[in-house]
LUMMIDO-134343 format. One line per field, with one value per residue (C-alpha): residue in three letters; y, z, x. Coordinates in steps of 0.5 Angstrom, whole numbers, always signed. Layout:
<recs>
lumlum (ALA / ...) $
yy (Y / ...) $
zz (Z / ...) $
xx (X / ...) $
</recs>
This chain:
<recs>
lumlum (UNK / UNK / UNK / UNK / UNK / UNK / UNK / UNK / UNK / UNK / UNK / UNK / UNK / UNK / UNK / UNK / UNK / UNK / UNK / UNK / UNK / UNK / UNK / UNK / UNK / UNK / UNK / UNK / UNK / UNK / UNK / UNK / UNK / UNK / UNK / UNK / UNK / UNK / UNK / UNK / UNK / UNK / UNK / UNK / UNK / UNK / UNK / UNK / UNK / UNK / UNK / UNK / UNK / UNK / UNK / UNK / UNK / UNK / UNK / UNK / UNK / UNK / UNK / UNK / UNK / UNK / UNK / UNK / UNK / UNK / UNK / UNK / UNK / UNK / UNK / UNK / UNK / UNK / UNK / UNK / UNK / UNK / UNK / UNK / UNK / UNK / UNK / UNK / UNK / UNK / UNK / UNK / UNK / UNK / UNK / UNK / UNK / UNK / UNK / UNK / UNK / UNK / UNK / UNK / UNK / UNK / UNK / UNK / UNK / UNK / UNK / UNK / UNK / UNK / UNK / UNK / UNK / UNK / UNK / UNK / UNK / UNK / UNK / UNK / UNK / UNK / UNK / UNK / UNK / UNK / UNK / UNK / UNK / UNK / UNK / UNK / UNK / UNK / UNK / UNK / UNK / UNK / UNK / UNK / UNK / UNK / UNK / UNK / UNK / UNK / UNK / UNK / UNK / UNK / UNK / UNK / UNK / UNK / UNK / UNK / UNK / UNK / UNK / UNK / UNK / UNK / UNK / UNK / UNK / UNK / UNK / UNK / UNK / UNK / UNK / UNK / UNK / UNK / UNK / UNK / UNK / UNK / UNK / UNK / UNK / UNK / UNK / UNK / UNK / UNK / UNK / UNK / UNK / UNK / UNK / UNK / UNK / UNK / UNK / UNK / UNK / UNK / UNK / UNK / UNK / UNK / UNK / UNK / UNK / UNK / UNK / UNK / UNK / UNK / UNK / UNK / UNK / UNK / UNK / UNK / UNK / UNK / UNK / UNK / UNK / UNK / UNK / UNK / UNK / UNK / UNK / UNK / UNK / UNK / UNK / UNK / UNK / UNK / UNK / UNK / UNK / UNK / UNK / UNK / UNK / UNK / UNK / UNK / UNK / UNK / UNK / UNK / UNK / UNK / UNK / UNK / UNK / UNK / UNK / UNK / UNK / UNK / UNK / UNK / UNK / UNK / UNK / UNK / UNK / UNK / UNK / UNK / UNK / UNK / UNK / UNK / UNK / UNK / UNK / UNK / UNK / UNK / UNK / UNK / UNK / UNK / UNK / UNK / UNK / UNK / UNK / UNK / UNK / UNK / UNK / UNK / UNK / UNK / UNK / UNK / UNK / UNK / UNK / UNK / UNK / UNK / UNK / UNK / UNK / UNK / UNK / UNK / UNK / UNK / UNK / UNK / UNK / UNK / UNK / UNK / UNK / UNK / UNK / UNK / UNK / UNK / UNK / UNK / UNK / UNK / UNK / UNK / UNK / UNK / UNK / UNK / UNK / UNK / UNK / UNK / UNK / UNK / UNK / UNK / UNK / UNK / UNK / UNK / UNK / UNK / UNK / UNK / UNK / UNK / UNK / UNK / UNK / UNK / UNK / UNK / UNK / UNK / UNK / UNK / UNK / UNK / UNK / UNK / UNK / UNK / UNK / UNK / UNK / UNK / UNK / UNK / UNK / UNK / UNK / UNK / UNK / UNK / UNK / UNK / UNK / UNK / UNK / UNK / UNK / UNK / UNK / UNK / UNK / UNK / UNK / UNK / UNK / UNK / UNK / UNK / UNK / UNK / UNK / UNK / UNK / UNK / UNK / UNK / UNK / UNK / UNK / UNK / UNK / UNK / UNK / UNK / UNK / UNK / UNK / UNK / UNK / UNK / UNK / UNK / UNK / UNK / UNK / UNK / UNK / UNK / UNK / UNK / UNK / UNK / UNK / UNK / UNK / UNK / UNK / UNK / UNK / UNK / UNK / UNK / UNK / UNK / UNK / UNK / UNK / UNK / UNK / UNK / UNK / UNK / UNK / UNK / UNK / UNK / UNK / UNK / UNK / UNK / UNK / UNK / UNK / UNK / UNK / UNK / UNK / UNK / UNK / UNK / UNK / UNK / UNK / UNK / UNK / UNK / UNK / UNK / UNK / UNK / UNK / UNK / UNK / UNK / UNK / UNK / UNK / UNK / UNK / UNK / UNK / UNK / UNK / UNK / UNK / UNK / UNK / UNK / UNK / UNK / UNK / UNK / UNK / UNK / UNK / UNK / UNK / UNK / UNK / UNK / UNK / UNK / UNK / UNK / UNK / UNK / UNK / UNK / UNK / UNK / UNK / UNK / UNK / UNK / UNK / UNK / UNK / UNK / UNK / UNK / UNK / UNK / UNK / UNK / UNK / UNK / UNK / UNK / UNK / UNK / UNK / UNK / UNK / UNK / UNK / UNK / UNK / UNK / UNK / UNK / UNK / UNK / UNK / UNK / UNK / UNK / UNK / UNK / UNK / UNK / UNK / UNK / UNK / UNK / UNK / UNK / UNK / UNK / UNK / UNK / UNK / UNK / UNK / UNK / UNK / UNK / UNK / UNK / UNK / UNK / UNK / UNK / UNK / UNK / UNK / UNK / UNK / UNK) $
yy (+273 / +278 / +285 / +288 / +284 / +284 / +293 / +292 / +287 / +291 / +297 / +294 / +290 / +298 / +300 / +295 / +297 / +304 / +306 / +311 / +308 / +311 / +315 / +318 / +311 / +311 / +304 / +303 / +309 / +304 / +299 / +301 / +303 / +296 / +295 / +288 / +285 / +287 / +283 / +277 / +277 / +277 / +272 / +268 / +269 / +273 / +279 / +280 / +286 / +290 / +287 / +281 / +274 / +269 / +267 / +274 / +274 / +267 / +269 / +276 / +273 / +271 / +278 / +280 / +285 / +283 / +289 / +296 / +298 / +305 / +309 / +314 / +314 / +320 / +325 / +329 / +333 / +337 / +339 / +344 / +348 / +344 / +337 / +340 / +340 / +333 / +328 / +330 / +325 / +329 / +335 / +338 / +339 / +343 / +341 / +334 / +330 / +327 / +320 / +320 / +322 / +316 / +311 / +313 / +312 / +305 / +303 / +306 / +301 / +294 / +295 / +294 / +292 / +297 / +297 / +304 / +304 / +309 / +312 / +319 / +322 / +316 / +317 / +323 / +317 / +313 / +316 / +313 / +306 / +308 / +312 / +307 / +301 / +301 / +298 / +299 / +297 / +302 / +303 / +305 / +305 / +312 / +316 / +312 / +308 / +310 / +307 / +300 / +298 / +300 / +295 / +290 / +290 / +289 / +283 / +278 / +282 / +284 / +280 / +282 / +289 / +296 / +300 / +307 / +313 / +318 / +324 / +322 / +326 / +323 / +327 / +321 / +314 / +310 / +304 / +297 / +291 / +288 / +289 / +285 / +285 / +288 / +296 / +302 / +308 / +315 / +320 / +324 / +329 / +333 / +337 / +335 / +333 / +330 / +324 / +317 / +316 / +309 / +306 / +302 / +297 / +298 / +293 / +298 / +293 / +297 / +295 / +301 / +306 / +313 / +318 / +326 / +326 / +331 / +329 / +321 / +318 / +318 / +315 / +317 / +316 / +308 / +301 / +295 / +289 / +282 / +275 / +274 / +280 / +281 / +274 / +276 / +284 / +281 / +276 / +281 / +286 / +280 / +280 / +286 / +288 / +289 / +291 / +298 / +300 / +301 / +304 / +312 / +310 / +309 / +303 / +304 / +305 / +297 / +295 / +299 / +295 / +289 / +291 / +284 / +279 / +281 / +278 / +283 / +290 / +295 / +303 / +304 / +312 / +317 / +323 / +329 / +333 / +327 / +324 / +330 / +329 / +336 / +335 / +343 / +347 / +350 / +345 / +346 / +353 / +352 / +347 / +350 / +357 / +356 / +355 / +362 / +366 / +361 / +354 / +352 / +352 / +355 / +356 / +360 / +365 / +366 / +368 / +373 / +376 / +377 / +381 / +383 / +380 / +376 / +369 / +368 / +374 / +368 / +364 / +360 / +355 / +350 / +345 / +345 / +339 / +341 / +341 / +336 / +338 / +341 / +342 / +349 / +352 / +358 / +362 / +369 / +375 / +381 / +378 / +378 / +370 / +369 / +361 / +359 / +354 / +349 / +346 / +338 / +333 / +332 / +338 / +342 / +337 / +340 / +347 / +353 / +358 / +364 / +363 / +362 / +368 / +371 / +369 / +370 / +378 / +378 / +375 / +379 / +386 / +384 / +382 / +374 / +372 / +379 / +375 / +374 / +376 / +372 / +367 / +365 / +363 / +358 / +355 / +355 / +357 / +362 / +367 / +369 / +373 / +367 / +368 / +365 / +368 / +363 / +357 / +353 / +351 / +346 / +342 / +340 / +348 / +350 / +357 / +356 / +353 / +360 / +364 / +360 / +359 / +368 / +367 / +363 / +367 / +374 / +370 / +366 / +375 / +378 / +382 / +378 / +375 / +369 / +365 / +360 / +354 / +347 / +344 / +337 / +333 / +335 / +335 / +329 / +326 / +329 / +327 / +319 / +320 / +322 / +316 / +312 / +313 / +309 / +303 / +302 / +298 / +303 / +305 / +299 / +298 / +305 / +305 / +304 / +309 / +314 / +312 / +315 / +321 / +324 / +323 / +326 / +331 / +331 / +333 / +340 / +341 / +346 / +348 / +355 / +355 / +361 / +360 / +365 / +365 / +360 / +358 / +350 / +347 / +349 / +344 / +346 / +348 / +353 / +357 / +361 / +364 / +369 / +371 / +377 / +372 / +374 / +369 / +368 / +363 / +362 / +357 / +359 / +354 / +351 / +358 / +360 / +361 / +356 / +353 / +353 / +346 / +345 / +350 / +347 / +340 / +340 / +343 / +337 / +332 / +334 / +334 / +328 / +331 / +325 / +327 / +331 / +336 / +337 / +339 / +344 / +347 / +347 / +351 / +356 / +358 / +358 / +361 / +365 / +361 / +353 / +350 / +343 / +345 / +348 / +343 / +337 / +341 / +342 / +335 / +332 / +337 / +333 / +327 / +330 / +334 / +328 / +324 / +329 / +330 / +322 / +321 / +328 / +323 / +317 / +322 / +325 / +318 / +315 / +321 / +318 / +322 / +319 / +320 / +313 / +316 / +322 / +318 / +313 / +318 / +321 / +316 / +313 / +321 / +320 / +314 / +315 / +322 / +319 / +312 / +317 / +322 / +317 / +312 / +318 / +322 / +323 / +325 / +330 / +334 / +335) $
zz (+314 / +315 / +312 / +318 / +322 / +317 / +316 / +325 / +323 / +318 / +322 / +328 / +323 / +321 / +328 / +330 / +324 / +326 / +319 / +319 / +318 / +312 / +317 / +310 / +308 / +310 / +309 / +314 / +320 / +320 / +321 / +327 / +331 / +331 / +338 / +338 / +332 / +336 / +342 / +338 / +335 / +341 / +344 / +337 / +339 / +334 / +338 / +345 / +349 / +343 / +338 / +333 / +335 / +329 / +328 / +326 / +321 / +318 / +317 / +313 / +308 / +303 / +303 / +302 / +297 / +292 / +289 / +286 / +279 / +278 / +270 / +268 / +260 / +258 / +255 / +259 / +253 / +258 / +263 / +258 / +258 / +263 / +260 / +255 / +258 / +263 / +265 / +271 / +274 / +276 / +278 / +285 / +289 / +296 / +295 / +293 / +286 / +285 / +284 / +290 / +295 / +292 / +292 / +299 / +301 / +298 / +300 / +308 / +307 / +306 / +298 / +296 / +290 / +285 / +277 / +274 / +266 / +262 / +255 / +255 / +257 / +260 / +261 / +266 / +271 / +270 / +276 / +281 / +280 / +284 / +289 / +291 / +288 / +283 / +276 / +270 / +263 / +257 / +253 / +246 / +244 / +249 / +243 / +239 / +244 / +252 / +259 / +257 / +253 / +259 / +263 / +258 / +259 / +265 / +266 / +268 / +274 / +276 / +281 / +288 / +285 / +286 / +280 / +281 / +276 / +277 / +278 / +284 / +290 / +297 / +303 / +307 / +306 / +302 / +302 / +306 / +305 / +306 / +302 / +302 / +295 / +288 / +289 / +285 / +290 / +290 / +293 / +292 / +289 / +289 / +282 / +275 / +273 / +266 / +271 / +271 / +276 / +280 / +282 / +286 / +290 / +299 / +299 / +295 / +290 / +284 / +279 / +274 / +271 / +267 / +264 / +266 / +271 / +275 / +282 / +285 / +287 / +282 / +281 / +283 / +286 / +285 / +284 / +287 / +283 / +286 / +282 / +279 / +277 / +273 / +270 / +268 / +265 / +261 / +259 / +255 / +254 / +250 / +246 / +244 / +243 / +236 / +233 / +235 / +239 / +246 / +243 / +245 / +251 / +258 / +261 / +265 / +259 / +257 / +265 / +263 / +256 / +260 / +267 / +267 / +266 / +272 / +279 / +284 / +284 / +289 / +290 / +296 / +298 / +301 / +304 / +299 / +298 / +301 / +293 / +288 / +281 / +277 / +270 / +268 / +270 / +273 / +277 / +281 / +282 / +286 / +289 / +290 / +290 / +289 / +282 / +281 / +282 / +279 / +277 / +274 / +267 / +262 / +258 / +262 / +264 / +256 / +256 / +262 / +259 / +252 / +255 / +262 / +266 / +272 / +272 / +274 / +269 / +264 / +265 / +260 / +257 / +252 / +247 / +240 / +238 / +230 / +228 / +225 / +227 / +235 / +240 / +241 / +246 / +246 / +253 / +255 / +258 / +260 / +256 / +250 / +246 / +244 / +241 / +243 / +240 / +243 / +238 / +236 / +238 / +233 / +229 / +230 / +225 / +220 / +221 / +222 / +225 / +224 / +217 / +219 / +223 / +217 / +214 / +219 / +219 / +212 / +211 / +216 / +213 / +206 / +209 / +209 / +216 / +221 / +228 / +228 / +234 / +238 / +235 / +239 / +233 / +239 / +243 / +237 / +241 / +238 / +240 / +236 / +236 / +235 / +231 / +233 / +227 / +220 / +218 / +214 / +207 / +205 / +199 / +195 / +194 / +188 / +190 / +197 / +192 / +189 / +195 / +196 / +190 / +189 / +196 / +193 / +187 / +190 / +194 / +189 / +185 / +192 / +191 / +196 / +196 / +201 / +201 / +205 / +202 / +201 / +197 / +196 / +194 / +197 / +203 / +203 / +201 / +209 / +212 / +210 / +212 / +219 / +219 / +216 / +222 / +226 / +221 / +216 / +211 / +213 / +206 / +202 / +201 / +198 / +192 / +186 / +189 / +190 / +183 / +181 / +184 / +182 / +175 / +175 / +178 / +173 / +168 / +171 / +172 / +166 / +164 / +165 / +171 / +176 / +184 / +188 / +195 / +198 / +204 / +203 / +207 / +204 / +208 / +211 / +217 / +215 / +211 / +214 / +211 / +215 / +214 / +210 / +205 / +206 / +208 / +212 / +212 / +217 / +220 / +216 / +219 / +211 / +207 / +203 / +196 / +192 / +187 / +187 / +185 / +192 / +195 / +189 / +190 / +197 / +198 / +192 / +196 / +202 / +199 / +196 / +189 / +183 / +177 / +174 / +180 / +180 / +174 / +174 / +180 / +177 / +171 / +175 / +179 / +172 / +167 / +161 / +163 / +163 / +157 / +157 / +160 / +166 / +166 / +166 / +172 / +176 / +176 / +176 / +184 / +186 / +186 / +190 / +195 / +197 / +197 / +201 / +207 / +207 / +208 / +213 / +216 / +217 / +221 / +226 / +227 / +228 / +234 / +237 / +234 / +231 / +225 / +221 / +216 / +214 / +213 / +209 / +206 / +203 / +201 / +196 / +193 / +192 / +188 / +185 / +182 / +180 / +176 / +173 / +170 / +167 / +164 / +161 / +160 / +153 / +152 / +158 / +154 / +148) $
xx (+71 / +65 / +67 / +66 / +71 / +75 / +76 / +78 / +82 / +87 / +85 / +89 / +95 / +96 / +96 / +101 / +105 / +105 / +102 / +97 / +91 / +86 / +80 / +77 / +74 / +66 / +65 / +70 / +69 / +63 / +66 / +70 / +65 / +62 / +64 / +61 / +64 / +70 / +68 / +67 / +73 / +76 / +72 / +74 / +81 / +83 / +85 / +88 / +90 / +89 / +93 / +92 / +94 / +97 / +91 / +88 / +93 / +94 / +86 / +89 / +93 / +88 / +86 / +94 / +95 / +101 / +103 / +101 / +101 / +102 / +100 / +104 / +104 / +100 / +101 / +96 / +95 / +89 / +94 / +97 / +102 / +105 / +105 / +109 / +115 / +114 / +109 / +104 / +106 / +112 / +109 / +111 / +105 / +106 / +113 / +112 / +112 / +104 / +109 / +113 / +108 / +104 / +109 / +112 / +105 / +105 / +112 / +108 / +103 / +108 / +107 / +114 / +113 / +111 / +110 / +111 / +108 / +112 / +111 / +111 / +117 / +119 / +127 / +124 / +122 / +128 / +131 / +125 / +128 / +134 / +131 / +125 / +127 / +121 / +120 / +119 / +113 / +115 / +108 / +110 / +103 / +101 / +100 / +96 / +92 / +89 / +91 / +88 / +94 / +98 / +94 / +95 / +102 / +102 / +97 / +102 / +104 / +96 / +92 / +90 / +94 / +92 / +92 / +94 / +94 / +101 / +97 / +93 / +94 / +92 / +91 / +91 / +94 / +89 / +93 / +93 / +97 / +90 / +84 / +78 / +75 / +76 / +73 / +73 / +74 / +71 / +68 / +60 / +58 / +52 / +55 / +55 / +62 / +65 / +67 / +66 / +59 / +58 / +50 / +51 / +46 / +44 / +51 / +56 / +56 / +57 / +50 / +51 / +57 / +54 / +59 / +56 / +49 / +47 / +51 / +51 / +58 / +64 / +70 / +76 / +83 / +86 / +82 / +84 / +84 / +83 / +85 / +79 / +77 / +83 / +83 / +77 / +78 / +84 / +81 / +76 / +81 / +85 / +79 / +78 / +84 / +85 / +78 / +81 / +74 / +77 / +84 / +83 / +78 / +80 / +79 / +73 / +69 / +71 / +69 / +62 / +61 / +62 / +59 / +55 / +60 / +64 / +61 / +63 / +67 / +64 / +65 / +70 / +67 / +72 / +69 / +70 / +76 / +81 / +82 / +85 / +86 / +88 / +85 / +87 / +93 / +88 / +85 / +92 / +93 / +86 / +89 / +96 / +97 / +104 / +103 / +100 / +106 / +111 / +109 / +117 / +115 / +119 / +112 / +110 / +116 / +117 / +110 / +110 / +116 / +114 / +106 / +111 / +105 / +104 / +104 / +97 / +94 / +95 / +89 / +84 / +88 / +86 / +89 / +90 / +89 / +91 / +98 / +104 / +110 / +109 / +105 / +100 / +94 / +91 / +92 / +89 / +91 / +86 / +80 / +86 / +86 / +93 / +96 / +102 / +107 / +111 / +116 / +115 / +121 / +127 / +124 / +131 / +134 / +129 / +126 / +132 / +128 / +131 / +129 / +123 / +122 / +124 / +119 / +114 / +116 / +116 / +108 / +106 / +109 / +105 / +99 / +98 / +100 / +98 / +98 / +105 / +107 / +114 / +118 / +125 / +130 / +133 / +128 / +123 / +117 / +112 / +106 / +102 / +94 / +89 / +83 / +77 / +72 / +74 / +74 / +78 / +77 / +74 / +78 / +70 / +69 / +72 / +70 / +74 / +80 / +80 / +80 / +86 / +90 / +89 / +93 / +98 / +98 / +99 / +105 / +108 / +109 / +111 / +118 / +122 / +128 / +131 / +138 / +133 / +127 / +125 / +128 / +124 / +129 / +135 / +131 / +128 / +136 / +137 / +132 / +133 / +141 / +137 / +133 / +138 / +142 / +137 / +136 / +140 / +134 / +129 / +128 / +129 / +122 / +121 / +128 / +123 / +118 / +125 / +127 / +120 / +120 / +127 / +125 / +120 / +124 / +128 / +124 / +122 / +130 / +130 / +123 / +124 / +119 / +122 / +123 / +119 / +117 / +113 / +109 / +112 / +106 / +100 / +95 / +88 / +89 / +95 / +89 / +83 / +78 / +76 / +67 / +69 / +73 / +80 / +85 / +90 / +96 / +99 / +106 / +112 / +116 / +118 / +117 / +122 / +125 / +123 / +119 / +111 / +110 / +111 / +105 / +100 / +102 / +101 / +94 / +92 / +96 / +93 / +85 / +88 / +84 / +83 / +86 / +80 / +81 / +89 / +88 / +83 / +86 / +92 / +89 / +85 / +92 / +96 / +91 / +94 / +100 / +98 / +100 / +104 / +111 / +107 / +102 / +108 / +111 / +106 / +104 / +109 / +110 / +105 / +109 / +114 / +113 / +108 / +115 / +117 / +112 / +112 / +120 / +119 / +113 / +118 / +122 / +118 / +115 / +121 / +122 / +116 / +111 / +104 / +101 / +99 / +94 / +98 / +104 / +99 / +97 / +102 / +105 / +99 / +99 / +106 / +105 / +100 / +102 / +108 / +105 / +101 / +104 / +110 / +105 / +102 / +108 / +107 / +100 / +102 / +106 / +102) $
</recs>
């Protein structure tokens, strides 16, 4: 069957089912025009009186589309501040959720058989299988790993499939229940945009895929993938898998490496502004003026009442990508650059904030953390002044190290007194009943490690080092060094009364120093007080506040955070510190 006669063909299944019959297709407005194509399919017996004989639609079967498969696993960590509180997927757009709209208008066109691929959020979306009858695939890689994950778990259903994105938003039905070969759709631009661009050949055929030119025809809105392609993109993907090359890329990136090996995938185009993808919140509020007064985010009405502004005075926003425990962006009102953070999941159980707005007012009231401006003890959100001018220190420069350690001096001797701090090892001994709750064995593999650690402990019990108040997580970006060389430390969600172990410790933790430069960090912080009592103390803290970051690390993954390399990290400090000073105990203390 010729591609023109299949377009009028499906144009006249569509009328006969009373669907809306997509008009934005370029390819197909064509198609329809084509009035003797028409006529011979008529004389060819495929069409009388206007409608399609069963000839026409045995014909069709083959083209027959099985199923769609819609991606909604990302966080969409670009959609800030609204991806922080639900998927995109789930946003109401003029009054519609993006996913349902898309799902209706699959369901419209015959598409009954739905797939959605969750991972972010995902008991969000759980409701959709009652209400549409949808199915679902949890991807429980998302945060580590891009949408070609979500397809590779989806494989076995894919061939003849639409593949969609939960954020697309459709002005006009672009789905059929036939569809002729394997495309990508899209519309033209004259303009230079961060999209995907497709260069294609007199026959659409797509011959080139570019990221970034100055204008041409990009990709946009769903993909259909035909049998042979997909047996073909998976059997890649399968290849590829676990060299890690394509784990944060999307999956075009892995069709545009790969371009020659597949036989035909065409460029679908739609005339502009049919297709909306809403990259930023500001996208949407362009698109949708509803969301300039009230976009239904608590974000954003903590923000209004705290400045006393309207919604759309906050404006510019943009992800921080830094941070362990939550989630933060920078936002502006009135030319005025602020950072807002938004707290991680499960850190309710380990971070009390009224304690560490106490802190806050206390580090701001003496000078080593000015920008506070807003914690909500209930909520655990926080506003604070951003600071665009510093840089963090850099953990090779023993000049930077002593800009630090007079910070943490000058802390460590401040007059205050707080009924609240970490304690490492009692701390540690919470958090593994929390995670012990979840798996009960979870913690055999580290008993000797464990063992270790708490005679380490043991040893600093009662040498005479005095608690004081502490800042408790002293990694590099809690630090900036401002170009005048003042330092601000900023996060005090594990500050506190307590030892001051836990703040050296942690910065040699975190620039995961060799032992010659743990020591002379430790000398330079100690001066006229290092001597063995203090030199064992402080060594031995290593060793157990990177216990205590590990076993915090296990928490927060078991939340469903990510954070291999640190979580590895800590706990290779931990043992190493802790082998070392106990196989060296003595001469330590000499």
């Amino acid at each position: 069957m010729l591609l023109n006669e299949f377009y009028i063909l499906s144009s006249l299944y569509n009328g006969s089912k009373g669907l809306v019959d997509c008009q934005t297709d370029i390819e197909k407005q064509k198609a329809l025009q084509d009035a003797k194509c028409f006529s011979n399919l008529v004389k060819r017996g495929y069409i009388k009186d206007n409608k399609l004989t069963s000839k026409a639609l045995n014909a069709l079967q083959p083209y027959k589309v099985n199923n769609a498969v819609i991606l909604a696993a990302g966080a969409s960590t670009r959609f800030i501040p609204l991806s922080l509180e639900q998927p995109k997927g789930l946003y109401e757009v003029r009054n519609e959720k993006l996913i349902e709209r898309q799902i209706c208008q699959l369901k419209q066109a015959g598409i009954n058989d739905i797939t959605l691929v969750l991972g972010y959020k995902k008991e969000m979306f759980y409701y959709l299988k009652d209400k549409y009858q949808v199915k679902f695939i949890i991807n429980d890689s998302f945060n580590i790993k891009n949408n070609i994950e979500s397809l590779r778990l989806a494989q076995s259903i894919i061939s003849n499939t639409y593949i969609c994105v939960s954020d697309d938003y459709f002005m006009e039905n672009p789905f059929n229940q036939f569809e002729y070969r394997c495309f990508f759709s899209g519309s033209s631009t004259s303009e230079k945009t961060d999209e995907m661009y497709a260069i294609t050949d007199s026959n659409n055929r797509i011959t080139r895929l570019e990221k970034g030119l100055d204008g041409g025809r990009i990709l946009l809105g769903h993909c259909f993938f035909d049998k042979q392609f997909s047996q073909k993109f998976f059997e890649i993907v399968n290849s590829v898998t676990n060299n890690g090359k394509y784990d944060k890329a999307f999956w075009e990136w892995l069709v545009k490496d790969y371009l020659n090996s597949f036989d035909n995938i065409y460029f679908k185009e739609f005339s502009p502004n049919t297709i909306f993808e809403f990259d930023y919140f500001d996208d949407l509020r362009k698109f949708d003026t509803n969301y300039l007064g009230y976009s239904h985010s608590d974000i954003m009405r903590n923000i209004k009442l705290i400045f006393r502004c309207d919604e759309e005075d906050i404006i510019n926003f943009r992800n921080v990508s830094k941070g362990l425990t939550n989630k933060s962006f920078v936002f502006e009102i009135n030319g005025i650059e602020y950072i807002y953070r938004h707290p991680g999941d499960g850190t309710e159980s380990i971070v009390n904030r009224k304690n560490e707005k106490k802190s806050l007012v206390l580090a701001k009231q003496f000078g080593i953390d000015p920008t506070y401006i807003y914690l909500d003890v209930n909520e655990g959100w926080k506003i604070s002044q951003f600071i665009a001018d510093f840089r963090e220190p850099d953990y090779n420069s023993f000049n930077d190290s002593k800009l630090i350690i007079k910070t943490l001096r000058k802390l460590h001797n401040l007059p205050i007194t707080v009924d609240y701090g970490l304690d490492p090892i009692k701390d540690s001994i919470e958090i593994e009943k929390l995670l012990k709750q979840k798996d009960p064995n979870c913690f055999k593999p580290y008993q000797q490690l464990k063992e270790n650690i708490l005679k380490l402990y043991s040893l600093t019990e009662n040498d005479g080092i005095e608690k004081c108040f502490c800042h408790g997580d002293t990694y590099q970006p809690n630090w900036m060094i401002l170009p005048d060389n003042s330092v601000i430390l900023i996060d005090w969600e594990y500050s506190g009364v307590s030892d001051p172990g836990i703040d050296i410790g942690y910065y040699i933790v975190d620039g995961q120093y060799d032992f010659q430069q743990a020591e002379q960090f430790i000398k330079e912080y100690l001066q006229q007080d290092y001597n063995p009592t203090t030199r064992l103390h402080y060594l031995c803290y290593i060793s157990i506040i990177a216990y205590y970051w590990f076993v915090w690390a296990l928490y927060r993954e078991s939340c469903g955070a990510s954070m291999p390399d640190a979580l590895q990290c800590w706990l290779n400090e931990a043992i190493i510190y802790s082998d070392y000073v106990l196989d060296n105990l003595d001469k330590i203390k000499q």
